[in-house]
C-alpha positions in Angstrom: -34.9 -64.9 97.3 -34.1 -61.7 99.5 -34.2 -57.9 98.2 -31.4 -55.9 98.6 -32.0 -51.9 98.4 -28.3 -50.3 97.9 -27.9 -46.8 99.0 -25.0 -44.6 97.6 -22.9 -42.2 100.3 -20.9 -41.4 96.8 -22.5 -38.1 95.1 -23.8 -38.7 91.7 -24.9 -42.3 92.3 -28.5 -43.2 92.3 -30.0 -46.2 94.8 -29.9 -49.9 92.8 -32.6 -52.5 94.2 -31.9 -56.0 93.6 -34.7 -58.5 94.1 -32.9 -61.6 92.9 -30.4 -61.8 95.6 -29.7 -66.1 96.9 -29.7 -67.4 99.9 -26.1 -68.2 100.2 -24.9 -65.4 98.7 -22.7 -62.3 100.5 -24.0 -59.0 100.0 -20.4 -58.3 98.5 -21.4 -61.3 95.6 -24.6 -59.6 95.2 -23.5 -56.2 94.5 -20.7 -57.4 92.3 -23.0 -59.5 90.0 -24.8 -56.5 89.6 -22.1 -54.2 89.0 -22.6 -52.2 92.2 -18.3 -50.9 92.7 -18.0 -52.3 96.1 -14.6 -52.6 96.8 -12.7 -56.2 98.2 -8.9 -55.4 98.2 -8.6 -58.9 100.3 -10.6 -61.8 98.1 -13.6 -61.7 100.3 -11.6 -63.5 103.2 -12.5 -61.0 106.1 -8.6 -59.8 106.1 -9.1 -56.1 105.6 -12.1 -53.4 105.7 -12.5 -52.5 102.2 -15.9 -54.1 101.9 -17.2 -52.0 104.7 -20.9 -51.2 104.6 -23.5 -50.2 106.6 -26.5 -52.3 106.9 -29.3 -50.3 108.0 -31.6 -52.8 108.0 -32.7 -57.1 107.6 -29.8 -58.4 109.9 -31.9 -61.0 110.8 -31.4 -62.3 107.4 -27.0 -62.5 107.7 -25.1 -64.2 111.1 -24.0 -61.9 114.0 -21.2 -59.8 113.7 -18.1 -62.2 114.5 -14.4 -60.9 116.5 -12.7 -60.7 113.9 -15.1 -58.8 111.1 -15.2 -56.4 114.4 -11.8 -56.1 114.5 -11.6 -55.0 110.8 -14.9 -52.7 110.8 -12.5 -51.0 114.0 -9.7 -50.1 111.1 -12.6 -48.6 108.2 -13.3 -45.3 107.8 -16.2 -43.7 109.4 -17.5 -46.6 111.5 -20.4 -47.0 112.8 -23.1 -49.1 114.8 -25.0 -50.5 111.5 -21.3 -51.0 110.1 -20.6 -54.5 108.7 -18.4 -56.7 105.8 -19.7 -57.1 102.7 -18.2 -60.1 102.5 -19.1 -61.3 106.3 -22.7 -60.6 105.4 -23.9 -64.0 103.6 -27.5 -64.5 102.8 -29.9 -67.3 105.3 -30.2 -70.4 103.6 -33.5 -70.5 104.5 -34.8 -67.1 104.2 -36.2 -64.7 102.5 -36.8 -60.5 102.9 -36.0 -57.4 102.6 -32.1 -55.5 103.1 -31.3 -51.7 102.9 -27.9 -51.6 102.5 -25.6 -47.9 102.5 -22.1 -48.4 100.5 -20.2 -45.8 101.9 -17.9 -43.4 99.5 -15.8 -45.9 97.4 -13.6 -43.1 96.3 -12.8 -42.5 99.9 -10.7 -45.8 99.8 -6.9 -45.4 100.6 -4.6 -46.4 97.9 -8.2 -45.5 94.9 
């Protein structure tokens, strides 16, 4: 099982810690099953940027960045070096540990 702190950019919004987060799991499947409003305009098929995060730390526990989730990150707002898809972000099978994740202003989202 990994531990997933969740940071809030959006005002008003206090830090969630989840410590029963799969292996197998995206961090986008974790925060929705906790009711963490991380949005995923596309169905969680790495087709759009709405899922944008920024993990800030425990990316030894999800697979490199790919092309195309870098491709999408290029198009989200506010980009930057710890920036990465929810839904491109899938728990090690055969891991375990700690993830500090930063969702960054939901209501910033075009078209919210």
């Amino acid at each position: 099982m990994y531990t997933i702190k969740f940071n809030f950019e959006q005002k008003g919004l206090e830090p969630v810690t989840v410590t029963d987060a799969r292996p197998g799991d995206s961090i986008l499947e974790v925060a929705l099953e906790h009711g963490i409003d991380l949005h995923h305009n596309c169905g969680m098929v790495c087709a759009c940027s709405t899922c944008h995060i920024y993990l800030e730390s425990g990316e030894e526990h999800v697979p490199e960045i790919s092309d195309r989730e870098e491709d999408f990150i290029d198009r989200a707002r506010n980009p930057k070096l710890s920036s990465r898809l929810g839904c491109q972000c899938v728990l090690e099978d055969e891991g375990s540990g700690t993830i500090i994740v930063t969702v960054p202003d939901q209501t910033l989202i075009h078209g919210e």
